[in-house]
ZAMILO-996472 format. One record per atom (N, C-alpha, C, O): x, y, z; chain. Coordinates in Angstrom, 3 decimals, always signed. Layout:
// residues N
+----------+----------+----------+--------+
|        x |        y |        z | cadena |
+----------+----------+----------+--------+
|        X |        Y |        Z |      A |
...
+----------+----------+----------+--------+
// end
This chain:
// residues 86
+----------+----------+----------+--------+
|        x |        y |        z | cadena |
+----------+----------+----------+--------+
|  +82.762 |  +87.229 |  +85.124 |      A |
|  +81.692 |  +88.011 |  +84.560 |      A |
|  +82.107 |  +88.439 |  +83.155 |      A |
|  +83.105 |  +89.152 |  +83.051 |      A |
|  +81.517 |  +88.117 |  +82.201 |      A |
|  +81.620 |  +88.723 |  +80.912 |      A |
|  +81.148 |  +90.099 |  +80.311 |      A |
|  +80.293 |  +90.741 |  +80.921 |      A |
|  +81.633 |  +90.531 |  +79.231 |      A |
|  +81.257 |  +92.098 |  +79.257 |      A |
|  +79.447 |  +91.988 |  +79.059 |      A |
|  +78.867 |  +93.018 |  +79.403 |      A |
|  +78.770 |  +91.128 |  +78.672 |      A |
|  +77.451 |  +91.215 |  +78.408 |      A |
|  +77.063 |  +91.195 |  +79.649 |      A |
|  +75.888 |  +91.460 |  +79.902 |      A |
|  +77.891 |  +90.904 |  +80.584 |      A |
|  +76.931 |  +90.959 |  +82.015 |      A |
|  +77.693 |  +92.220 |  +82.795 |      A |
|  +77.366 |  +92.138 |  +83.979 |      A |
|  +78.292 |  +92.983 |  +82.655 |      A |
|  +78.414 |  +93.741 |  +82.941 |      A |
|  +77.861 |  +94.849 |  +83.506 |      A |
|  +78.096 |  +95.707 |  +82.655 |      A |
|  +77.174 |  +95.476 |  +84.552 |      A |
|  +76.250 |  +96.455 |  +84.913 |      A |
|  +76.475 |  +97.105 |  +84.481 |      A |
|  +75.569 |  +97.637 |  +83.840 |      A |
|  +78.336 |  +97.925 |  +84.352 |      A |
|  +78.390 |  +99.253 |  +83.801 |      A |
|  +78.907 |  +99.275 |  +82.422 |      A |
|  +79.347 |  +98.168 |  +82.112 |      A |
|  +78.987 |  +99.996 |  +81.657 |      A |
|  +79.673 |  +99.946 |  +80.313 |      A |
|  +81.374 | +100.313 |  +80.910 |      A |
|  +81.566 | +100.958 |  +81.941 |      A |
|  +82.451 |  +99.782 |  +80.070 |      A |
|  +83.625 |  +99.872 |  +80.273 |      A |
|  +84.006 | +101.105 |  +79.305 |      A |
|  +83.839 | +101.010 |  +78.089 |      A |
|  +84.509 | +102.228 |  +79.888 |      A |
|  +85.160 | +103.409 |  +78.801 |      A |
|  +86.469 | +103.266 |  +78.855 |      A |
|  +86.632 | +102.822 |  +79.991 |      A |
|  +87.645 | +103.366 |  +78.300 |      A |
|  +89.189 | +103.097 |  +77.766 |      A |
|  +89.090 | +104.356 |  +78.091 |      A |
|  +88.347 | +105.158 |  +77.525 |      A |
|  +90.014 | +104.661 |  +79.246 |      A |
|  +90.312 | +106.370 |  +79.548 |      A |
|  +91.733 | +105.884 |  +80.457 |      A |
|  +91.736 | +105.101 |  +81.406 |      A |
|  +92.938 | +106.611 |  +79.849 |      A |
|  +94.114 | +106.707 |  +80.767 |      A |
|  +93.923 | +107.691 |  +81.461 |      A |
|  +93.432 | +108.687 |  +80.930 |      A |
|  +94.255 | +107.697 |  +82.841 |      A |
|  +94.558 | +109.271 |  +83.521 |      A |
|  +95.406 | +108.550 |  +84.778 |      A |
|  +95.230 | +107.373 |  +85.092 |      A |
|  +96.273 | +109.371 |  +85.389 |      A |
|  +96.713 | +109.244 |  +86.560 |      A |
|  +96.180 | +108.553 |  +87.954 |      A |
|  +95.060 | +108.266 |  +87.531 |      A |
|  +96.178 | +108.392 |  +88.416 |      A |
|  +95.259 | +108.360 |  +89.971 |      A |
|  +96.820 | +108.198 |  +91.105 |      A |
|  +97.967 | +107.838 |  +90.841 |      A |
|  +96.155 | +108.663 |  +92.415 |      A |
|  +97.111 | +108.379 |  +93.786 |      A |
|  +96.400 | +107.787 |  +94.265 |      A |
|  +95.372 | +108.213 |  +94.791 |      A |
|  +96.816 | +106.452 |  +94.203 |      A |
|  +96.086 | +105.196 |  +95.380 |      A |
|  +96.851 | +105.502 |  +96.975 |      A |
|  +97.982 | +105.925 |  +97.214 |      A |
|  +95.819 | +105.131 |  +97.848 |      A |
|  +96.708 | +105.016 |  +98.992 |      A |
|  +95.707 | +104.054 | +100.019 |      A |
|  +94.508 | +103.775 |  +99.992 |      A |
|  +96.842 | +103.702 | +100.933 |      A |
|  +96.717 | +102.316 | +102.183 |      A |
|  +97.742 | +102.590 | +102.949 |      A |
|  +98.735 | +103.299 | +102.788 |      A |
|  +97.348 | +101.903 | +103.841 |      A |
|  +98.473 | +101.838 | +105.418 |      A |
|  +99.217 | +100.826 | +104.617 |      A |
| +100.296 | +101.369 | +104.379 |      A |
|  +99.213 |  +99.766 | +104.132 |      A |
|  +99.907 |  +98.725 | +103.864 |      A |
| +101.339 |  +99.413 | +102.975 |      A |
| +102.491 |  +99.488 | +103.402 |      A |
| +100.929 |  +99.763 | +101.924 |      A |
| +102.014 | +100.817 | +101.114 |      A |
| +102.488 | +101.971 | +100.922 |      A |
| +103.607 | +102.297 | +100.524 |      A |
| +101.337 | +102.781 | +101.306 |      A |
| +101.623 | +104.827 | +101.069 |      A |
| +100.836 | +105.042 | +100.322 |      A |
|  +99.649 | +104.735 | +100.209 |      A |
| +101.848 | +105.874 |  +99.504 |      A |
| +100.916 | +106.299 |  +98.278 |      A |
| +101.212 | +105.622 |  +97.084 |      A |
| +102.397 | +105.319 |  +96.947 |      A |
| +100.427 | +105.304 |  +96.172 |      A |
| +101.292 | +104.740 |  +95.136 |      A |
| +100.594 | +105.422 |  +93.645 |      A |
|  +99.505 | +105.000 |  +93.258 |      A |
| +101.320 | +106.475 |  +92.895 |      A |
| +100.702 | +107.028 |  +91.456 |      A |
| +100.704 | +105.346 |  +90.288 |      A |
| +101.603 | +104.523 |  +90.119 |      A |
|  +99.385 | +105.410 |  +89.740 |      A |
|  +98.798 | +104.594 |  +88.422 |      A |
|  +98.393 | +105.126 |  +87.750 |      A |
|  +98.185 | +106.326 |  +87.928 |      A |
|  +98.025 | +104.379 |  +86.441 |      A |
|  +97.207 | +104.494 |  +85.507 |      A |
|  +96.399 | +103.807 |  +85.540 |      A |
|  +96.524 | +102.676 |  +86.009 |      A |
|  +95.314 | +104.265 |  +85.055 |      A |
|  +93.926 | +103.972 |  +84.648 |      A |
|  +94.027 | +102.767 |  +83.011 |      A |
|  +94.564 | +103.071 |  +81.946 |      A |
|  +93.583 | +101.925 |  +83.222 |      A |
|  +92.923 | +101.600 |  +81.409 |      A |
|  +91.752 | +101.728 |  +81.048 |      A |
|  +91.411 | +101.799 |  +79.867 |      A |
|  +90.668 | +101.791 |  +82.428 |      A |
|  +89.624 | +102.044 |  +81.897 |      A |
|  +88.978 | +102.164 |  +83.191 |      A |
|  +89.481 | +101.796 |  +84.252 |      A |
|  +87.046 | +103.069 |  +82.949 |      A |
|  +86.619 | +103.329 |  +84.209 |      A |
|  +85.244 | +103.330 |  +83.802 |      A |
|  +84.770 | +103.547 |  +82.687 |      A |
|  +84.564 | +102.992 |  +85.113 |      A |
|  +83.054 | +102.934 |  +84.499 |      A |
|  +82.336 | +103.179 |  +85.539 |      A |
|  +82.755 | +102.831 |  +86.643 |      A |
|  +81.155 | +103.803 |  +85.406 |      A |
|  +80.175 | +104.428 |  +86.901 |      A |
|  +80.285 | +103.504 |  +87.981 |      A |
|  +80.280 | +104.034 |  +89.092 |      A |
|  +80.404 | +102.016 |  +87.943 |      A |
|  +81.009 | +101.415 |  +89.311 |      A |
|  +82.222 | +101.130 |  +89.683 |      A |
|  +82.384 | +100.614 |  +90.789 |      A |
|  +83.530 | +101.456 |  +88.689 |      A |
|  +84.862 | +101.539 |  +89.039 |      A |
|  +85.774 | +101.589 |  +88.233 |      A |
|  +85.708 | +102.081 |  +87.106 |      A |
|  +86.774 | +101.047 |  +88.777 |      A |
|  +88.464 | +101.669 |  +87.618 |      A |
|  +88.957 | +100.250 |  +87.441 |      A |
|  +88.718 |  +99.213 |  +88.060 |      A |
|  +89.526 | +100.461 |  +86.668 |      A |
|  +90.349 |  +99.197 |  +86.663 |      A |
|  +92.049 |  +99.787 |  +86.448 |      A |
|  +92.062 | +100.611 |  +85.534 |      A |
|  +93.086 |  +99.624 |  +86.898 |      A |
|  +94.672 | +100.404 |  +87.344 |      A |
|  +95.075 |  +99.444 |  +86.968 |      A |
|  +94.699 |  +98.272 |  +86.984 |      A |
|  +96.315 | +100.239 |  +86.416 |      A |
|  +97.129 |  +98.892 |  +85.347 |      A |
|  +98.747 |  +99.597 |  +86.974 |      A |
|  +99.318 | +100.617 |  +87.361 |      A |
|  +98.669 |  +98.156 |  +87.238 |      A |
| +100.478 |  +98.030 |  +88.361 |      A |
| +100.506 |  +96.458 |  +88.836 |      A |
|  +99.531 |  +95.714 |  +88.729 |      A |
| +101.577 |  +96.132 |  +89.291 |      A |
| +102.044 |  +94.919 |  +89.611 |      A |
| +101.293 |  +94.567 |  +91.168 |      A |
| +101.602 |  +94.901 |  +92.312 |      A |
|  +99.936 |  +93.561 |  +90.499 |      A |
|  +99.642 |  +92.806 |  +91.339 |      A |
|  +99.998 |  +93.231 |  +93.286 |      A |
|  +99.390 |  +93.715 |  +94.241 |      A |
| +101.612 |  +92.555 |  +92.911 |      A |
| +102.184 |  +91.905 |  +93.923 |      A |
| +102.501 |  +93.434 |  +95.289 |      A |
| +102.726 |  +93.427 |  +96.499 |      A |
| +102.362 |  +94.478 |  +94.312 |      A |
| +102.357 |  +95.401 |  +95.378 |      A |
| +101.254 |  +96.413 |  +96.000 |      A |
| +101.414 |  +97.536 |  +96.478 |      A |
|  +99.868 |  +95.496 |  +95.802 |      A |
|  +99.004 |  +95.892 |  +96.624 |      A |
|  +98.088 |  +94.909 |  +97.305 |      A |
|  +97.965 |  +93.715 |  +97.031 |      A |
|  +97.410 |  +95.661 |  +98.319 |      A |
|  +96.873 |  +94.179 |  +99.285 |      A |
|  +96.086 |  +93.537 |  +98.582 |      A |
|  +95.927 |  +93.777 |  +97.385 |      A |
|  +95.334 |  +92.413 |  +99.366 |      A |
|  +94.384 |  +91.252 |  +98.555 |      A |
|  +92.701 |  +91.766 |  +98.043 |      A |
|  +91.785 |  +92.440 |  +98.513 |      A |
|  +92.853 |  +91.346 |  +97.380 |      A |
|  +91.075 |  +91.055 |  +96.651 |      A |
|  +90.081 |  +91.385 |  +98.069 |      A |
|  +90.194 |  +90.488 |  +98.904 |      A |
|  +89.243 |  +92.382 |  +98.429 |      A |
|  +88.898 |  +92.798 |  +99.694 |      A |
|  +88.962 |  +93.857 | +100.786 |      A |
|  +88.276 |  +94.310 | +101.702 |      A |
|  +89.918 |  +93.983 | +100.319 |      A |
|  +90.788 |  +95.627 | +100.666 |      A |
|  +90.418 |  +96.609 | +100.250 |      A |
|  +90.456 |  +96.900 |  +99.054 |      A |
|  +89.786 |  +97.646 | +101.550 |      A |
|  +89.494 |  +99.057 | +100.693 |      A |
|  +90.584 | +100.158 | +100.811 |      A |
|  +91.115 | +100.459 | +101.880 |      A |
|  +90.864 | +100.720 |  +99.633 |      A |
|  +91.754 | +101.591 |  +98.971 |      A |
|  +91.282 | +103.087 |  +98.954 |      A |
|  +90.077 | +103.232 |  +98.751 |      A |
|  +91.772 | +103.832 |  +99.072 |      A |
|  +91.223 | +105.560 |  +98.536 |      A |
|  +92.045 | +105.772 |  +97.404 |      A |
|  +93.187 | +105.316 |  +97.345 |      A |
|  +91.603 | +106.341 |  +96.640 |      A |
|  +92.076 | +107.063 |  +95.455 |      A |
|  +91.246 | +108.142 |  +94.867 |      A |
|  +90.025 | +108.280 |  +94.944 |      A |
|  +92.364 | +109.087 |  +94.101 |      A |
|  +92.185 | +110.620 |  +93.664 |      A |
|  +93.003 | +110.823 |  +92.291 |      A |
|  +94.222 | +110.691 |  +92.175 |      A |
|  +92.042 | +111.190 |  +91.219 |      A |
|  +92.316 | +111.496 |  +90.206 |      A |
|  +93.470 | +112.828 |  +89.758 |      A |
|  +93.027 | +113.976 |  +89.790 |      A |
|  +94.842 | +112.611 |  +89.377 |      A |
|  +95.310 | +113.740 |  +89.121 |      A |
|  +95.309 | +114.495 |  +87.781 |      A |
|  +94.622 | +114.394 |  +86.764 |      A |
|  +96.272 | +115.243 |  +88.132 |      A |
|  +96.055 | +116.615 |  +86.967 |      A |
|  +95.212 | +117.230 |  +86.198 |      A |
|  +95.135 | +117.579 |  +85.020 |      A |
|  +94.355 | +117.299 |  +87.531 |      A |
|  +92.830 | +118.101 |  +86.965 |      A |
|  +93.212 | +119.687 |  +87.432 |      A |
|  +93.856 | +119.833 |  +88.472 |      A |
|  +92.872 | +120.668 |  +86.777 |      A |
|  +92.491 | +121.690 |  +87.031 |      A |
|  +92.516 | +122.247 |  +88.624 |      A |
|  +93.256 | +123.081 |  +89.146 |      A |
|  +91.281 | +121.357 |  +89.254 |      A |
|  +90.774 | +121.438 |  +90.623 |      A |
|  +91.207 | +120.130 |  +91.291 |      A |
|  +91.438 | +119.168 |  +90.560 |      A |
|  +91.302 | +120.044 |  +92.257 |      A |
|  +92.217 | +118.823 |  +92.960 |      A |
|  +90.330 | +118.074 |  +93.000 |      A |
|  +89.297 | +118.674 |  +93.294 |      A |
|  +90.455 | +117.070 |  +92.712 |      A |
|  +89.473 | +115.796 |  +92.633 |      A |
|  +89.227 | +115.405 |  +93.393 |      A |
|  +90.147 | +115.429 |  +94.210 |      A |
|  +87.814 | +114.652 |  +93.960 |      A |
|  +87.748 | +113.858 |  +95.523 |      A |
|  +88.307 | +113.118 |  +95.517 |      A |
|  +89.079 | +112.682 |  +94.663 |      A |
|  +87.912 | +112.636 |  +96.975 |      A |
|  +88.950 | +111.570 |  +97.330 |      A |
|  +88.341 | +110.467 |  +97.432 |      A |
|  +87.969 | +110.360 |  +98.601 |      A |
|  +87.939 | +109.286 |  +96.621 |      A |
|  +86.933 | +108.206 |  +96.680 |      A |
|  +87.697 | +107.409 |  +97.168 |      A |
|  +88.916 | +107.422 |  +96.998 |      A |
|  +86.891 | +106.383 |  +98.031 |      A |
|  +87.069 | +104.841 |  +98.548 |      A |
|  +86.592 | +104.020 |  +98.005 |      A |
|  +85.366 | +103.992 |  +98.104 |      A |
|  +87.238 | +102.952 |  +97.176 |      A |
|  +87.228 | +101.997 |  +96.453 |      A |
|  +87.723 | +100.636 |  +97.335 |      A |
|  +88.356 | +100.648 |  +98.391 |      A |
|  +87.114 |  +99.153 |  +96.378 |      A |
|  +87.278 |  +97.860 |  +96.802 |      A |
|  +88.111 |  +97.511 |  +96.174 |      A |
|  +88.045 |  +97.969 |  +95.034 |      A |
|  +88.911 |  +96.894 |  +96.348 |      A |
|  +89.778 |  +96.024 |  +95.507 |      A |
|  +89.057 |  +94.732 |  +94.676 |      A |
|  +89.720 |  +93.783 |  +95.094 |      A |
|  +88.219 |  +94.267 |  +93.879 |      A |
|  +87.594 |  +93.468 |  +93.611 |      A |
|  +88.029 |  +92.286 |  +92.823 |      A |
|  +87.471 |  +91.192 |  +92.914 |      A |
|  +89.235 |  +92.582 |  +91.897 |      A |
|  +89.976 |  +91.567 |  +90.825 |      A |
|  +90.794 |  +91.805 |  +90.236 |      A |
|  +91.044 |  +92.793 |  +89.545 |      A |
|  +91.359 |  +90.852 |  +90.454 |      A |
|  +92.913 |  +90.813 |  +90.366 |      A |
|  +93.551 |  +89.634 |  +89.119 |      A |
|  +93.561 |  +88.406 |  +89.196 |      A |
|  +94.110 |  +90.624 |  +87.868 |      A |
|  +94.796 |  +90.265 |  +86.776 |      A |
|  +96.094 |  +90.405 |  +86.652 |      A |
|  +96.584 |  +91.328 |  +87.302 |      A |
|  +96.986 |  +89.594 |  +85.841 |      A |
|  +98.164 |  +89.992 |  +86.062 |      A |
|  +99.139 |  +91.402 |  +85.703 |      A |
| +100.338 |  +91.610 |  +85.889 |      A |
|  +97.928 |  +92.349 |  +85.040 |      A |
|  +98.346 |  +93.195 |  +84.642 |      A |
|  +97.839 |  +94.600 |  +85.681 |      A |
|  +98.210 |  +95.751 |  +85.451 |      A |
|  +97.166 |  +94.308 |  +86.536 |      A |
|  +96.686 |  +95.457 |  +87.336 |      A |
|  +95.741 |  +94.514 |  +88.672 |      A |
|  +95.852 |  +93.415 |  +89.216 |      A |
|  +94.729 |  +95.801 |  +88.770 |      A |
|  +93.422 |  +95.188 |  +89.479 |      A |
|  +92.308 |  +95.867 |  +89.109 |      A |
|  +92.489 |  +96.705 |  +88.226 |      A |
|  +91.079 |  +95.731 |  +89.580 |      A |
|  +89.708 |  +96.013 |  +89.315 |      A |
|  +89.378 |  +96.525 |  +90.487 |      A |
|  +89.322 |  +95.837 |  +91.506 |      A |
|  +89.164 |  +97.600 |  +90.457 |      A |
|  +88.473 |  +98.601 |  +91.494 |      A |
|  +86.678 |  +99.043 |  +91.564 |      A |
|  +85.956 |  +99.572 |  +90.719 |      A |
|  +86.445 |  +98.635 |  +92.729 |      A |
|  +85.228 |  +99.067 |  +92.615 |      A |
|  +84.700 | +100.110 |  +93.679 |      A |
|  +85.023 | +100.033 |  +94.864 |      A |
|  +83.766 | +101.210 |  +93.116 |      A |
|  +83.458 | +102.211 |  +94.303 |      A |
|  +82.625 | +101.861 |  +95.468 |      A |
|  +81.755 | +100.990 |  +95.494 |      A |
|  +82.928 | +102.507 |  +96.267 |      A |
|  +81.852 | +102.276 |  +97.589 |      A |
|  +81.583 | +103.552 |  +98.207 |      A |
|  +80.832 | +103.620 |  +99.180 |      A |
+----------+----------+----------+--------+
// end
């Protein structure tokens, strides 16, 4: 999908997040960017499950502790993955 087809606009925002799964725990990322249908987390591929997999994650060092959203795992680059909400 190219950015012209894109549903959501992509915003460049670093922030923290705590991903978590039975497969690994917890695991703290960064963000490179996020958009009303998801995140995209910059970490090594190889240590989270496959393209399909739903994930929870929670935004840190806010003020107020942040929900706790469930996300898809949707695509997978060598520099992170593509998260999408559900």
């Amino acid at each position: 999908m190219t950015n012209e087809n894109r549903r959501y606009p992509r915003i460049p925002v670093r922030c923290r997040v705590l991903i978590t799964h039975d497969s690994f725990g917890e695991l703290m990322v960064q963000t490179r960017d996020i958009s009303d249908g998801g995140i995209f987390i910059v970490t090594d591929p190889q240590e989270m499950p496959p393209v399909g997999t739903q994930v929870r994650g929670q935004v840190q060092g806010m003020l107020m502790d942040a929900p706790i959203v469930d996300m898809l795992i949707v695509r997978v680059e060598p520099g992170g993955l593509g998260l999408k909400f559900v």
